[in-house]
C-alpha positions, 0 to 999 in steps of 0.5 A: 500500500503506498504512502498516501503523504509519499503521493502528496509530496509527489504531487508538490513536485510534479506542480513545480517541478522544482525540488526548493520551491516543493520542498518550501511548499511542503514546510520541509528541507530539500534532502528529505524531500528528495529521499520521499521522491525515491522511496516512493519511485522504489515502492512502485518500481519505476522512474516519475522524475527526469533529474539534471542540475538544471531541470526536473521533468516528469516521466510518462509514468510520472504524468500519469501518476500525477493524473491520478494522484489529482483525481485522487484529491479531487475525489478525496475533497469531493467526498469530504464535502458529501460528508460534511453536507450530509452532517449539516443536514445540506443534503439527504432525505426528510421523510414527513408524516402528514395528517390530511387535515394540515394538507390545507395549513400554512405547512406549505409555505414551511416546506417551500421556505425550507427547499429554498434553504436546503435544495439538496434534501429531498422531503417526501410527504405522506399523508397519513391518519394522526393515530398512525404517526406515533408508530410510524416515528417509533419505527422510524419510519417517519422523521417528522410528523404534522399531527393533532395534539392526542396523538402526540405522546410526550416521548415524540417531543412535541412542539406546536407548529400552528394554531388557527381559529375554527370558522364556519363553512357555509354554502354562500347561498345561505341567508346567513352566508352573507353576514360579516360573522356569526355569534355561537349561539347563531351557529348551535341553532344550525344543522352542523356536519360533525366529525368522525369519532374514530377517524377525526377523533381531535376535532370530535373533541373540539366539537364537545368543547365547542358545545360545553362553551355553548351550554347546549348540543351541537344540531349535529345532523351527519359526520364525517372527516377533512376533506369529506366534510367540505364535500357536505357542506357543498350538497348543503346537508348542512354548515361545519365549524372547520380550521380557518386554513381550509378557507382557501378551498372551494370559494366558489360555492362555500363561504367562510364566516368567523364565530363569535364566543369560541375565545381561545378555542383554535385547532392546534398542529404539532410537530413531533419527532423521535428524540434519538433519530440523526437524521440533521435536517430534522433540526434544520426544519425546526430551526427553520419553523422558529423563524417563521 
């Protein structure tokens, strides 16, 4: 196996081509240098430099040693560069866990923000029910996940990514569509879609909560789950309190109306992540959602 520093001195020599100046190069005396060159020239058992008093050159095999010993370190950086990249979080794959419901939030403008900074990560999206987040992280098979506060046990560190108001969708044909809001009791007194106990098991809870605020039952006439919900407030089976961001869809047929009385009551998204998993462009991303 060759010397790898015998191969660097040797590659001085054959820039300069000129034993002093390499030797200057290289932090060293002339005489060792020379006796670098030759031990190298014994291990691999021919001749790289042409030497007369006046002038050094390079043999053929010299040149072709060169070459490769330059391919060598451009490699070498190349791979050093890949490796810091990687460390930095620069480069790689962030795999991220999607509840369908956060498809319509601001997380867009996250994602996009960080594709800006960090074009050399790849971010593959799945969407996925909350409830099935938690074991795809602990499987790793997952790094991040958006999801809804029951699901996120303390173990996956969970940080708020976002809190909207809740608003009512309404088809704008409703006599009630074109008032500038509406109060909590004004929306009890509606027939509202709810939401699936099972499959949208976070916001069937707003709802109770919404309706313990209200001292009374929601008129609750169908349930269902984002974005199926949208679809019935659409056929006009009835209106549905939903996340403000879903403001954004449908505004052809649906409006959107802020409630009165709901106080501090908004939909809450977290992010959540397996403490241990390495992955550094989990760190980017967080760092990136503090800025925003």
């Amino acid at each position: 196996m060759i010397d790898s520093r015998l191969l660097d001195m040797f590659s001085v020599v054959a820039e300069e081509l000129h034993f002093g100046r390499a030797a200057r190069r290289l932090f060293m005396t002339q005489p060792p240098l020379s006796q670098s060159i030759r031990r190298l020239e014994e291990q691999l058992d021919v001749l790289l430099l042409e030497r007369s008093t006046r002038s050094v050159s390079l043999t053929p095999a010299g040149r072709e040693l060169h070459r490769r010993v330059q391919q060598l370190q451009s490699e070498a950086r190349a791979m050093v560069h890949a490796v810091q990249a990687v460390h930095r979080g620069l480069t790689g794959r962030l795999i991220i866990g999607l509840t369908p419901s956060a498809a319509y939030s601001d997380l867009s403008a996250l994602l996009h923000a960080f594709r800006q900074r960090y074009p050399g990560v790849m971010l593959d999206l799945r969407e996925m029910n909350s409830s099935e987040m938690p074991t795809a992280l602990h499987r790793q098979r997952l790094d991040v996940a958006f999801l809804r506060p029951p699901f996120a046990d303390p173990d996956l560190s969970p940080v708020t990514a976002y809190e909207e108001p809740l608003v009512l969708a309404i088809r704008q044909d409703h006599p009630l569509a074109q008032r500038e809001s509406l109060s909590l009791p004004q929306v009890m007194q509606l027939d509202l879609i709810g939401y699936d106990r099972q499959h949208s098991r976070y916001f069937s809870q707003i709802m109770q909560l919404v309706s313990a605020r209200a001292g009374r039952p929601a008129r609750i006439v169908q349930e269902s789950m984002i974005p199926s919900i949208m679809t019935l407030v659409e056929a006009g089976i009835g209106a549905a309190l939903v996340p403000a961001s879903l403001g954004r869809m449908r505004r052809d047929t649906l409006a959107y109306l802020p409630v009165s009385g709901l106080g501090d009551l908004k939909a809450e998204l977290l992010l959540a992540r397996l403490p241990d998993n390495e992955n550094p462009a989990i760190a980017n991303l967080l760092q990136l959602m503090r800025e925003t």
